[in-house]
C-alpha positions as CSV (number, residue, x, y, z in Angstrom):
1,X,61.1,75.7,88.5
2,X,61.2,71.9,88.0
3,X,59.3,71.6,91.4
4,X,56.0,73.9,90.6
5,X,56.5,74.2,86.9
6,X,53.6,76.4,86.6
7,X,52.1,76.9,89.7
8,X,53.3,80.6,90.6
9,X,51.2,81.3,87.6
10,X,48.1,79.5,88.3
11,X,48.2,81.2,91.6
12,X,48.6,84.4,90.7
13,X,46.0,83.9,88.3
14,X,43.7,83.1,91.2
15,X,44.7,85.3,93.4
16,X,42.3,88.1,92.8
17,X,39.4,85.9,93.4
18,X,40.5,85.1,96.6
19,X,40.9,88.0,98.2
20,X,36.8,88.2,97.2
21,X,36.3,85.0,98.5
22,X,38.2,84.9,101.9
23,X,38.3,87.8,104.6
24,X,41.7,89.7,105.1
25,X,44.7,88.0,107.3
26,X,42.9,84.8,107.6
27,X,44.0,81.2,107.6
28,X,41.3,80.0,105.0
29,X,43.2,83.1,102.5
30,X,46.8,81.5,103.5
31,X,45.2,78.0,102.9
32,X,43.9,79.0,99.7
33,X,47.2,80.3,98.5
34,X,49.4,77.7,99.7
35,X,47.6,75.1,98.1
36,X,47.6,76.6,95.0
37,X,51.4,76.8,95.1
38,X,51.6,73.4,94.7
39,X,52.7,71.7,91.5
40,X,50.6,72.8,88.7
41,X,51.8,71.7,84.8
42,X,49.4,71.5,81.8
43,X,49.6,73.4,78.6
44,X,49.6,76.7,79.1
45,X,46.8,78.1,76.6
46,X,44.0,75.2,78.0
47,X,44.7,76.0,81.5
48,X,41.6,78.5,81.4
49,X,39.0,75.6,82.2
50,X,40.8,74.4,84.7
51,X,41.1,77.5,86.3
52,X,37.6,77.7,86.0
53,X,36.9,74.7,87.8
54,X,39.0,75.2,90.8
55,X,37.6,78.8,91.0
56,X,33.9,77.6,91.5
57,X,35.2,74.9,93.9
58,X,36.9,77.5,96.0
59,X,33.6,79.5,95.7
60,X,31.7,76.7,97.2
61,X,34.4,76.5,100.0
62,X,34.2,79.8,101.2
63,X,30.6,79.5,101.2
64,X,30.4,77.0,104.0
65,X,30.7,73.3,101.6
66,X,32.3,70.7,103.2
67,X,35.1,70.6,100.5
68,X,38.9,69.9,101.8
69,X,42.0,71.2,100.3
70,X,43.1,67.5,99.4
71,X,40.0,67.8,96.9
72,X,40.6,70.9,95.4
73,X,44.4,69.9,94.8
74,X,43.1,66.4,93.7
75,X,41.2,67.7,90.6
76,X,43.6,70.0,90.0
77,X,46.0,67.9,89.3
78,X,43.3,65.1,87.6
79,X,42.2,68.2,85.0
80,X,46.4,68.7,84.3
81,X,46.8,65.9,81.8
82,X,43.5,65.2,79.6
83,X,43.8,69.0,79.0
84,X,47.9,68.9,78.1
85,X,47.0,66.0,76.0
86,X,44.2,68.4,73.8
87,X,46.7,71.5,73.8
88,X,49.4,70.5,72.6
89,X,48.0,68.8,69.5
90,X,46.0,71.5,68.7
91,X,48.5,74.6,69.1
92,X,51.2,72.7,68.4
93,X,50.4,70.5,66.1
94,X,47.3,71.9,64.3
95,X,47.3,75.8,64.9
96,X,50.3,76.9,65.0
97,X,51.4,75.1,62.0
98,X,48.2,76.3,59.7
99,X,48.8,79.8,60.6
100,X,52.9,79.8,60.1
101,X,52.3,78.3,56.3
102,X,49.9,80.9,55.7
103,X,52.3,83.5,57.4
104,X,55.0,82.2,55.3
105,X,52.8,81.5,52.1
106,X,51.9,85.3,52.4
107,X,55.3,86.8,53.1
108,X,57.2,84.5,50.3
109,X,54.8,86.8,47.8
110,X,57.1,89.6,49.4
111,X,55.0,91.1,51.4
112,X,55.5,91.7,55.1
113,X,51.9,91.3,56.4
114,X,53.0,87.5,56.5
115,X,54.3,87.6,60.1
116,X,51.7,90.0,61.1
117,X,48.9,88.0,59.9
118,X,50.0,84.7,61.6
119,X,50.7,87.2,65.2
120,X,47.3,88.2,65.2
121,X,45.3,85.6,64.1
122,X,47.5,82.9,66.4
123,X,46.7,85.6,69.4
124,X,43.0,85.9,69.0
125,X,42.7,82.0,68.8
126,X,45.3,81.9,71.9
127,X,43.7,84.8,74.0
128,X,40.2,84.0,72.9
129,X,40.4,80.3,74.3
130,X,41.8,81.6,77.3
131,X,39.1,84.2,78.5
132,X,36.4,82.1,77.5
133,X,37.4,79.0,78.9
134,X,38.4,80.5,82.6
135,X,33.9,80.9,82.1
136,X,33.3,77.7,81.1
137,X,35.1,76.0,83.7
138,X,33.8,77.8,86.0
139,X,30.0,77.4,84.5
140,X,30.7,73.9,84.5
141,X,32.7,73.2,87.7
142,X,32.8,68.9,88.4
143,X,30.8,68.4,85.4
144,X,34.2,69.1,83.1
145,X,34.8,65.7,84.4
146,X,31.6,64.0,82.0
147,X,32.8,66.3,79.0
148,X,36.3,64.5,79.6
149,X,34.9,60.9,80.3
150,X,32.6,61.2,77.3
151,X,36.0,61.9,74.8
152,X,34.8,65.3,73.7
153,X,38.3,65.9,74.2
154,X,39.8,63.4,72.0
155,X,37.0,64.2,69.6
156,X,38.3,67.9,69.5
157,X,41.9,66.3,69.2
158,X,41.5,64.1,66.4
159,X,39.0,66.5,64.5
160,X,41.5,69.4,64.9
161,X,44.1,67.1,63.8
162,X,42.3,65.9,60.7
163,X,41.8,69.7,59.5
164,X,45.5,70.4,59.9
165,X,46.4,67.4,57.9
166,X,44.1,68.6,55.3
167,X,45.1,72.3,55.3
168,X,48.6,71.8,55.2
169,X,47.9,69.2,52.3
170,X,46.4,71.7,50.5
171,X,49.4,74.7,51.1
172,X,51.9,72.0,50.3
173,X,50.3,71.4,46.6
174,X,50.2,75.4,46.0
């Protein structure tokens, strides 16, 4: 809904960890969920890291650090934009483009492996940057934070952007 947006989703993603981090029936576990049902909203392929992140910092709660719930929400929702900003350009704007001209390139010829070309390569890319980056978030925790002030993100943007100009300069001349 226009509440949450996506917040059901990042706490069932969550959830099992959890119910491994906090005991059965207890009030940190209710905590835990309830503040992960608060508004969440970021593209929905770079949400991984994120995930990541908050998963180590509810680690380090549950073992005894003096972290609050307003802190855990509060880079939650710091982490929502930089990464929206670096998904959507590059599935959007660079990805899924590349792979639909090559799709379509492919299945203009006549042949039907077109579509199933750009489904499987777009999912690998897709489900690939999803399990790995739920483990680098998580390897990184609050150091994300220095990868994001230090514009590897925009470098990733722009460079992902350049190679889509490029490509689709090239299929547009064939």
């Amino acid at each position: 809904n226009f509440e949450r947006m996506q917040a059901l989703g990042f706490c069932f993603s969550i959830i099992p960890a959890i119910r491994r981090l906090y005991p059965k029936k207890t009030n940190d576990r209710r905590q835990a969920i309830q503040r992960h049902l608060e508004f969440f909203n970021t593209h929905p392929y770079v949400a991984a890291p994120i995930i990541g992140v908050i998963l180590a910092l509810e680690e380090q709660k549950a073992n005894g650090f003096n972290i609050n719930n307003s802190t855990i929400n509060s880079i939650k929702i710091g982490l929502m934009g930089p990464f929206a900003g670096v998904g959507d350009p590059i599935f959007w704007g660079t990805i899924r483009p590349i792979l639909s001209a090559l799709g379509a390139g492919i299945a203009m010829s006549g042949s039907l492996l077109g579509p199933v070309i750009f489904f499987i390569l777009f999912n690998i890319i897709r489900l690939t940057m999803r399990y790995f980056g739920v483990f680098y978030g998580y390897k990184k925790g609050l150091n994300i934070i220095k990868d994001i002030s230090n514009g590897v993100l925009q470098k990733i943007t722009e460079g992902a952007s350049i190679l889509g100009l490029f490509v689709m300069g090239a299929l547009v001349n064939k």
